[in-house]
N, C-alpha and C positions, 0 to 999 in steps of 0.2 A: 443429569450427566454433568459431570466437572470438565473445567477445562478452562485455559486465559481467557478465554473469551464469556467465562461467567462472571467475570470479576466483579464487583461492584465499584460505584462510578469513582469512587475515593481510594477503592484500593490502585496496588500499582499492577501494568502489566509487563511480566515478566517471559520472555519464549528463548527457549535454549537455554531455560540457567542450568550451571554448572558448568559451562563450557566456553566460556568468557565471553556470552553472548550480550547481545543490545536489552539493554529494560527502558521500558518507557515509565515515567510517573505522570501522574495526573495529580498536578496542584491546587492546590487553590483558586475559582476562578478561572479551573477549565484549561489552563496555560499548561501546553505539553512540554518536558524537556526530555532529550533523549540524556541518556548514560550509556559508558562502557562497563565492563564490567571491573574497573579499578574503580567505579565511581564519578568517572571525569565526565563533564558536560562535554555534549560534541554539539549540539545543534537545539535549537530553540523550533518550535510550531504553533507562534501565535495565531489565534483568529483572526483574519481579515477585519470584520468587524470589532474588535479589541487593537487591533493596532494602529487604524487608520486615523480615528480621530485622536489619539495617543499621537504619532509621529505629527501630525499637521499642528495641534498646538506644538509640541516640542521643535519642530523647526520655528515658527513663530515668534516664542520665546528668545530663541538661542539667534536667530537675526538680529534681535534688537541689542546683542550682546557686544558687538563689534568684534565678533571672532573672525576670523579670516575666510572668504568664502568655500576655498578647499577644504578647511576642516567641518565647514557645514555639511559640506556635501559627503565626507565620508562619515561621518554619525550618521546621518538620514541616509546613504546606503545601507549601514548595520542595522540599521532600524528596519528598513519597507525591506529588503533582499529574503527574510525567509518565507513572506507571502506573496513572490514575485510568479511561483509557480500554481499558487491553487487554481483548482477548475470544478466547478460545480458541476455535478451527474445528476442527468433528470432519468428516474431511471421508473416510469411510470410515477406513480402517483408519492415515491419514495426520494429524496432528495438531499446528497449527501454533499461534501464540498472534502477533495482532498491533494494533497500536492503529488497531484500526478508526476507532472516535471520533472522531480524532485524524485522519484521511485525510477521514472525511466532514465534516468541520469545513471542512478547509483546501479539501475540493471547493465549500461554499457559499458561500466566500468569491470564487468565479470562477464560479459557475454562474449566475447572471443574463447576466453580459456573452459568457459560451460558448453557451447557449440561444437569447440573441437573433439572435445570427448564425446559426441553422437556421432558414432556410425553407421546409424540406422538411417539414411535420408530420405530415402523412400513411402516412411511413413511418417504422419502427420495427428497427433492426438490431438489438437484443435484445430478442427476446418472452418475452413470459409461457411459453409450450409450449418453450423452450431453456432454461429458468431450469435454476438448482444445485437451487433444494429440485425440481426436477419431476424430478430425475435420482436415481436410486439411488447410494445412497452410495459403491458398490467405484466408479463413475465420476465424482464429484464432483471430486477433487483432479484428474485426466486433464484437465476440462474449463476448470476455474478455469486452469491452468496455460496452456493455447492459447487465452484466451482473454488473458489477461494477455500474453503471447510477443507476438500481435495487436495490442495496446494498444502496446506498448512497441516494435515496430517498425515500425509502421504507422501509427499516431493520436499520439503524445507526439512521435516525431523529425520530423514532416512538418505541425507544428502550429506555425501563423503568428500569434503572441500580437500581438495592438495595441498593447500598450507593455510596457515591461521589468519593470514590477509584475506583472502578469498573468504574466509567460516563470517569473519565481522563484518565484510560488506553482506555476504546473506544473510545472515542475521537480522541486519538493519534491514531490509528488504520483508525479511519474512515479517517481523514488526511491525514495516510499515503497512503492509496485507492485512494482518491482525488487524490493527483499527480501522480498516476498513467497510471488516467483517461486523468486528461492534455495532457500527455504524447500523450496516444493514438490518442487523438484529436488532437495533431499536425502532426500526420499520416495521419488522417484521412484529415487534411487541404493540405497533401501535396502527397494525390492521393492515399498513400501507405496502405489503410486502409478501404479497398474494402467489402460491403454488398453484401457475394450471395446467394442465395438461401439455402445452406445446415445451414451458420449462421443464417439466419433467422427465420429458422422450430427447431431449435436445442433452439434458444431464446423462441421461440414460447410455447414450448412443458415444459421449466424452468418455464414461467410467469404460463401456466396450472396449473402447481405442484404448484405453489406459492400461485396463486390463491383460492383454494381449501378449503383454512385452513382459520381460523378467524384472525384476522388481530392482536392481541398478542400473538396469539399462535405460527405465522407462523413467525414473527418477532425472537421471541426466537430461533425457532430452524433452522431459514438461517442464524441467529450468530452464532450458533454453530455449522455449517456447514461449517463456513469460512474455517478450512482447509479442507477441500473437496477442495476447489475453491485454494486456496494456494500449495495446492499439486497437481493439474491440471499444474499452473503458474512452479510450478519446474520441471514438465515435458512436457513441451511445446517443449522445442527444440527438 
């Protein structure tokens, strides 16, 4: 089966192209930059472990320079600020690290204008009794994984933004999902990322609810459910 999320680790990954959406590259040394689609750099996602020992010599250095201590400290902002949000997910036996923060930001930056178009409110395609922390850990990763797979073929591609502000923040959004999913799937390639029966009835029971509703209707309001599913991920461990 094809799809972004088969890419290989060199290549780039690209969601929404042709429609002036976000690509991510993967460079050299693992170092993510995002792009829009003119090209232009928007935001950096270094490793935590890539950048820490990286900024502490370079403040180091640049102390002993006699620079002013305001300009210290605004370098050394630009520097640690994009790994201010990561949060590592123990998600059974599978263990991934990503800037959550950083996703639930960019999602409250469109959740007013995503929310108001559900006028269904009475029903709920992710419940409380489907969550991550209600599931045992050996299926956490099984379940985040189809649920996201969901999201990203069903809710992000068939999702009709009101204007081109609103398409490139979910874009970035849908993006940043995708690697998240990579992620998991290299758990899942490396054993630790086990389907049991309690993920599969819990996925099962999410596709139901999904199912139910007309297919823009139902698209509207699992975007605006995203943090349901973001607040599940923060309380995973």
């Amino acid at each position: 089966m094809n799809g972004p999320d088969h890419l290989k680790s060199d290549e780039a990954i690209k969601f929404l192209e042709g429609h002036g959406g976000w690509e991510r590259e993967v460079l050299s040394g693992g170092i993510g930059l995002l792009r829009d689609g003119m090209g232009k750099s928007v935001s950096h996602a270094l490793p935590f472990e890539f950048l820490a020992p990286v900024v502490s010599r370079f403040w180091h250095k640049m102390r002993g320079s006699g620079l002013p201590l305001c300009l210290l400290s605004a370098v050394f902002y630009l520097f640690w600020t994009p790994s201010a949000g990561l949060k590592t997910l123990h998600l059974g036996s599978c263990v991934i690290t990503t800037n959550l923060q950083g996703i639930r930001s960019g999602f409250s930056e469109i959740r007013d204008s995503v929310q108001a178009k559900d006028e269904i409110i009475d029903v709920r395609i992710l419940r409380k009794t489907q969550s991550l922390q209600g599931t045992k850990p050996a299926d956490q990763c099984c379940l985040l994984h189809h649920i996201l797979r969901l999201y990203l073929d069903r809710v992000f591609k068939n999702y009709q933004p009101p204007d081109h502000h609103i398409f490139r923040k979910v874009s970035r959004l849908a993006n940043s999902l995708l690697t998240i999913k990579k992620d998991l799937r290299l758990c899942h390639a490396h054993m630790s990322c086990p389907c049991g029966e309690e993920a599969k009835e819990k996925y099962s029971q999410i596709l139901s609810h999904f199912e139910e509703l007309p297919p823009q209707v139902v698209v509207v309001k699992a975007l605006g459910e995203l943090d349901i599913l973001l607040q599940w991920m923060e309380e995973a461990d």
